[in-house]
C-alpha positions as CSV (number, residue, x, y, z in Angstrom):
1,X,3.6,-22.0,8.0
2,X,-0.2,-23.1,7.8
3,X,-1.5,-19.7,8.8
4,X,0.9,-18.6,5.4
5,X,-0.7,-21.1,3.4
6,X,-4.7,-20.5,4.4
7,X,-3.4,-16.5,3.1
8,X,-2.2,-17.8,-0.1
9,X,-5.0,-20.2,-0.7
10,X,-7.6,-17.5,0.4
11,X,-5.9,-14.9,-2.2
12,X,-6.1,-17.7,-4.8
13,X,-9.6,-17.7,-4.0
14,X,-10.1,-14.6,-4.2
15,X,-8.7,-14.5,-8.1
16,X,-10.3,-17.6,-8.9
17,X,-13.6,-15.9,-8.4
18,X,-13.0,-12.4,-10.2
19,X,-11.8,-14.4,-12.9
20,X,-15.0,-16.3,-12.9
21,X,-17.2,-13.4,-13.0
22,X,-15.4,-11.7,-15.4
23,X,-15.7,-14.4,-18.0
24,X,-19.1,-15.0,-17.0
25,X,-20.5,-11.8,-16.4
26,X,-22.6,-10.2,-13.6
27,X,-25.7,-12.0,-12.4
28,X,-28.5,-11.6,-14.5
29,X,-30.4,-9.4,-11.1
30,X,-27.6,-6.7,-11.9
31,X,-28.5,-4.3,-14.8
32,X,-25.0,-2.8,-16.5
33,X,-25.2,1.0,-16.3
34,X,-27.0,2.8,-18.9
35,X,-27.3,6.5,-19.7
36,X,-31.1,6.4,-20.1
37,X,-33.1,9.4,-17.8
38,X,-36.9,10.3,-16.8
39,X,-37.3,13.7,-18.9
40,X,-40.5,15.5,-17.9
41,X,-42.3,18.3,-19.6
42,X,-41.3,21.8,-19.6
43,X,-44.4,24.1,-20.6
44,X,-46.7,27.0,-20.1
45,X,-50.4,27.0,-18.4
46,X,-52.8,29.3,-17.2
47,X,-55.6,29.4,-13.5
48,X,-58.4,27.8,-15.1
49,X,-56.4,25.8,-18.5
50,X,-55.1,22.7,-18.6
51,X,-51.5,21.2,-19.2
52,X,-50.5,18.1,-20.4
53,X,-47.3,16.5,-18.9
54,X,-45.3,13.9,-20.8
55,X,-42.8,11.6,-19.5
56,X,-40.1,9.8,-20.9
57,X,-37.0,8.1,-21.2
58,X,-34.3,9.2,-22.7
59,X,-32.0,6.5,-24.0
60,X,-34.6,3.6,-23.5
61,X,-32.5,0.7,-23.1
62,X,-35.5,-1.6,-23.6
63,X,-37.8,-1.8,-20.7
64,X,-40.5,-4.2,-20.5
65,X,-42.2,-3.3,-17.3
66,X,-42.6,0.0,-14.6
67,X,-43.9,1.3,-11.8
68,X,-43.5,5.0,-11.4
69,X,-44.7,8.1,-9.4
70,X,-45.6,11.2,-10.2
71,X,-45.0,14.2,-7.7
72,X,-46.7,17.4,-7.9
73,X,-47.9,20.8,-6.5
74,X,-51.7,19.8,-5.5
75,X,-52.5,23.2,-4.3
76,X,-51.6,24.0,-8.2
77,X,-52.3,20.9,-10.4
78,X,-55.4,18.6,-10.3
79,X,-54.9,15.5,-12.4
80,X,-57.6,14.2,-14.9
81,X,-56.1,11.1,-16.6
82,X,-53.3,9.3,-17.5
83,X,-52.8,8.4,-21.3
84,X,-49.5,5.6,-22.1
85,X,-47.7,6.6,-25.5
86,X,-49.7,4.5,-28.5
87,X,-46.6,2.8,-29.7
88,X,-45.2,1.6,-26.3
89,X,-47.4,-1.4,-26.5
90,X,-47.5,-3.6,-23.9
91,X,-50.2,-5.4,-22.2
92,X,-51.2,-3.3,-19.7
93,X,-51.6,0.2,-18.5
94,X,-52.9,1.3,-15.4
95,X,-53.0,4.7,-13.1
96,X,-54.6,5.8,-10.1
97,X,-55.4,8.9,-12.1
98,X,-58.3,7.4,-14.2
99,X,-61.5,6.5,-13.0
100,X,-61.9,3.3,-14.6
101,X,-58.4,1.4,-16.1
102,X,-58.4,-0.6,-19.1
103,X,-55.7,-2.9,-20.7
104,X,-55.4,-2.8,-24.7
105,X,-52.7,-5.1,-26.3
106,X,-51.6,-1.5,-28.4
107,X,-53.9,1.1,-26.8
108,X,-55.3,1.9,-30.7
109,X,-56.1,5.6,-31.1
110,X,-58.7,3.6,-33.2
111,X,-61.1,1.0,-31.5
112,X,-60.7,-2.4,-33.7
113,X,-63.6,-3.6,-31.9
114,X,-66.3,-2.0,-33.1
115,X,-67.7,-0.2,-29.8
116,X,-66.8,3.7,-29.0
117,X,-64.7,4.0,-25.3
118,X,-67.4,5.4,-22.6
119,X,-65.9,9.2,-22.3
120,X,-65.8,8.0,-18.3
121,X,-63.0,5.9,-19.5
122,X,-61.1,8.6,-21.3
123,X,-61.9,11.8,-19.1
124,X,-62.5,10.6,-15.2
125,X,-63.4,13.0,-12.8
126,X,-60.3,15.6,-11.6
127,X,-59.1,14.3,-8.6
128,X,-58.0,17.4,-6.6
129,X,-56.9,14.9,-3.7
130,X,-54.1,12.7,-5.4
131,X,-50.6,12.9,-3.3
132,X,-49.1,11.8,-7.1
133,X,-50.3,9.9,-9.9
134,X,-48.8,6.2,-10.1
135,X,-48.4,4.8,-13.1
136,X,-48.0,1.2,-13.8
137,X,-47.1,-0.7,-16.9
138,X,-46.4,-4.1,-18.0
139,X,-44.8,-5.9,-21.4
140,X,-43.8,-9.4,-22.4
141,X,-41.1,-7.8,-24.4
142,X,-38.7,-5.1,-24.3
143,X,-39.7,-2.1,-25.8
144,X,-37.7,1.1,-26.8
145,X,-39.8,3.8,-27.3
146,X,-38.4,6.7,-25.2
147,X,-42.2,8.7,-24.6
148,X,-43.9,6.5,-22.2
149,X,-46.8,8.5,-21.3
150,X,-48.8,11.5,-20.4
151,X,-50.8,13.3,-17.8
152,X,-53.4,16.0,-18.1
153,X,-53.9,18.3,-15.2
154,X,-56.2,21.0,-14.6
155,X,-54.6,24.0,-13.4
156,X,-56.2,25.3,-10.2
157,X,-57.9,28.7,-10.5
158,X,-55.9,30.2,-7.8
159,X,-52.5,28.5,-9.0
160,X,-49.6,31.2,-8.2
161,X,-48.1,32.7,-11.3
162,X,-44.5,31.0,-11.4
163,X,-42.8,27.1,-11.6
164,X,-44.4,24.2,-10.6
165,X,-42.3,21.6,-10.0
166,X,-42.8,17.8,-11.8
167,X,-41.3,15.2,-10.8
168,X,-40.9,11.2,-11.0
169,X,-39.7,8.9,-8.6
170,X,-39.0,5.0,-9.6
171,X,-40.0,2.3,-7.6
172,X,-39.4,-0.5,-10.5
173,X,-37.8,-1.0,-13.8
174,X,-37.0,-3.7,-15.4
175,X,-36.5,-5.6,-18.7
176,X,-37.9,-8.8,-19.9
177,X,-35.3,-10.6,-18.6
178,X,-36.3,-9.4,-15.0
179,X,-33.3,-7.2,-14.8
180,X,-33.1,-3.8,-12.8
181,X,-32.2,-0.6,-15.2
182,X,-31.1,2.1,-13.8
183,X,-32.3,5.7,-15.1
184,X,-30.8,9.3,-14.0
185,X,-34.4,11.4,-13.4
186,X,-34.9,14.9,-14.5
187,X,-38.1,17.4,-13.2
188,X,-39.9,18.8,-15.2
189,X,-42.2,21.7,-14.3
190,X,-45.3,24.0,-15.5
191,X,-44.7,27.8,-15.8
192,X,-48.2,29.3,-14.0
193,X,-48.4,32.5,-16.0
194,X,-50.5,35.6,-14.6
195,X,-53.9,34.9,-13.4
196,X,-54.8,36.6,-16.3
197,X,-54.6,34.6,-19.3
198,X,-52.8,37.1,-21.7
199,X,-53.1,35.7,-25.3
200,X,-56.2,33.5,-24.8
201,X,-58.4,35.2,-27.0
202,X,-60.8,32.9,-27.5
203,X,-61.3,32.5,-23.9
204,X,-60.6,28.1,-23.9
205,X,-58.8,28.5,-20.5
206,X,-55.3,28.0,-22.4
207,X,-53.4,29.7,-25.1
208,X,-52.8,27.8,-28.4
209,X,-52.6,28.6,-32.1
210,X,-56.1,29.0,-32.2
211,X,-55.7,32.6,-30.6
212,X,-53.0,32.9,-33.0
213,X,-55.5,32.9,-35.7
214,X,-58.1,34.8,-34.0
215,X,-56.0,37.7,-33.4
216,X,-54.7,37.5,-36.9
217,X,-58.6,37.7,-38.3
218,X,-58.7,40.5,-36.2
219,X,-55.8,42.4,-37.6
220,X,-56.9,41.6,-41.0
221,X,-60.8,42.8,-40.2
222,X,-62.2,39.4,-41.0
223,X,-66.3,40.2,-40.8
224,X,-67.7,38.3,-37.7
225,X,-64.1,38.0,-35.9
226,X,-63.2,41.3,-34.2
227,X,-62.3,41.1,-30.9
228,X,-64.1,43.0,-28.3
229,X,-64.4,43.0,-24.2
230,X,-62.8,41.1,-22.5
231,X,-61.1,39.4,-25.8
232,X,-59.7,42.4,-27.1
233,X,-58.0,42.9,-23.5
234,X,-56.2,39.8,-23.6
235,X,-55.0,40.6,-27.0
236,X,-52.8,43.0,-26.0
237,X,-50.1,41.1,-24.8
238,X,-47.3,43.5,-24.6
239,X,-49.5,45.7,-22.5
240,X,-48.7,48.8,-24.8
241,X,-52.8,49.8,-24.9
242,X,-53.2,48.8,-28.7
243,X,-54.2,45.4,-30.3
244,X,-51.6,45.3,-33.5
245,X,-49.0,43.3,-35.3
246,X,-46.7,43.7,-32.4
247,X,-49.0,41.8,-30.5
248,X,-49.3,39.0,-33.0
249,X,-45.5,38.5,-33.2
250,X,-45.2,38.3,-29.5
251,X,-48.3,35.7,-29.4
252,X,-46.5,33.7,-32.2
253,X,-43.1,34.3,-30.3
254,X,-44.4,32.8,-26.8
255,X,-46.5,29.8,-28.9
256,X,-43.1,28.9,-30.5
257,X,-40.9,28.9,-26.8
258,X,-43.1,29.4,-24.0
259,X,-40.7,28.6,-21.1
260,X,-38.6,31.7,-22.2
261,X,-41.4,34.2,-23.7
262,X,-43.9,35.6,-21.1
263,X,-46.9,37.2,-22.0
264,X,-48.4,40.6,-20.3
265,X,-45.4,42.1,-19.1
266,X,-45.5,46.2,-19.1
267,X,-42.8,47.1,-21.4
């Protein structure tokens, strides 16, 4: 009869409790699940260019703090320096891909204090050596801006033509409450394109509207912008052995969708 009771009182218990926590809710240390996700960039680079990688997060619930890491290809991708997104805010932004880290209340585009940022602030030294780029960020409030920030890499000069995986693991995330959100994570990747850099007419290291232009000054005989060498090689971008309109509207195609429109294929 007692062993009957202890059950009983042990299931009232039991209830007791679940219908505690559901009129109290969850303890504070457990975040409800959310739909936000890492998103990484999908683009295009060249041996030689440079790509810049952005990551965000989709569906920001409100975050006030992270620590992240970024994985990558080294024998492809060199990074240069990390870069956080102007309106994330926050009080402090710091990678291991910068030379020298600096905290701004809003990281202005603008300095409001009257002294230029030493270019060794902005543009570090590439670090071919880097196993990933961390990234670590810090807020007194919740913010909800979904892009976070971005990378710039230098794309190795003997970088395989092909995808290059990007990817982000999270080692914290949290509101301002302390809380842990959760966040699905998506790779991202850059598309190596042939060693030679079809399109890149004026010969940067990455293809942009710039050539766009250039070839289009070209076309229209501008006095001082003909392509010749090894410009007017590159121009030809559908490989057909003429520089013309076709050309142009491929250029314009692969500048408008350049995961899906390759340039310097033989026809």
């Amino acid at each position: 009869m007692r062993l009957h009771f202890r059950k009983v009182r042990k299931v009232a218990t039991s209830i007791m409790l679940v219908g505690f926590l559901s009129a109290t809710g969850l303890p504070d240390i457990w975040a409800a699940p959310s739909e936000a996700a890492f998103i990484l960039s999908r683009i295009s680079g060249s041996p030689g260019g440079e790509v810049e990688v952005t990551v965000s997060l989709l569906g920001n619930p409100g975050i006030a703090g992270f620590s992240l890491r970024i994985h990558f290809d080294d024998e492809v991708l060199a990074p240069i320096y990390a870069s956080r997104n102007n309106l994330l805010g926050g009080e402090v932004f710091v990678s291991n891909a910068n030379e020298i880290s600096v905290a701004f209340p809003q990281a202005p585009s603008v300095p409001e204090w009257g002294f230029t940022t030493p270019a060794s602030i902005m543009m570090p030294p590439t670090n071919s050596t880097m196993p990933h780029v961390t990234a670590v960020w810090g807020s007194s409030i919740n913010m909800f801006e979904e892009e976070l920030f971005t990378i710039r890499f230098s794309v190795n000069d003997n970088a395989p033509a092909g995808q290059s995986l990007v990817s982000v693991s999270v080692m914290d995330l949290m509101n301002e409450n302390g809380t842990n959100v959760f966040a699905e994570v998506q790779y991202g990747y850059v598309y190596i394109s042939q060693s030679i850099a079809w399109g890149n007419v004026t010969e940067s290291g990455t293809v942009g509207i710039s050539d766009l232009t250039r070839l289009a000054q070209h076309l229209a005989e501008i006095p001082g912008r003909e392509l010749t060498g090894n410009a007017l090689q590159l121009a030809d971008v559908n490989r057909d052995g003429r520089v013309d309109v076709a050309d142009m509207i491929l250029l314009a195609q692969h500048l408008a969708d350049p995961d899906n429109v390759v340039l310097g294929l033989l026809g």
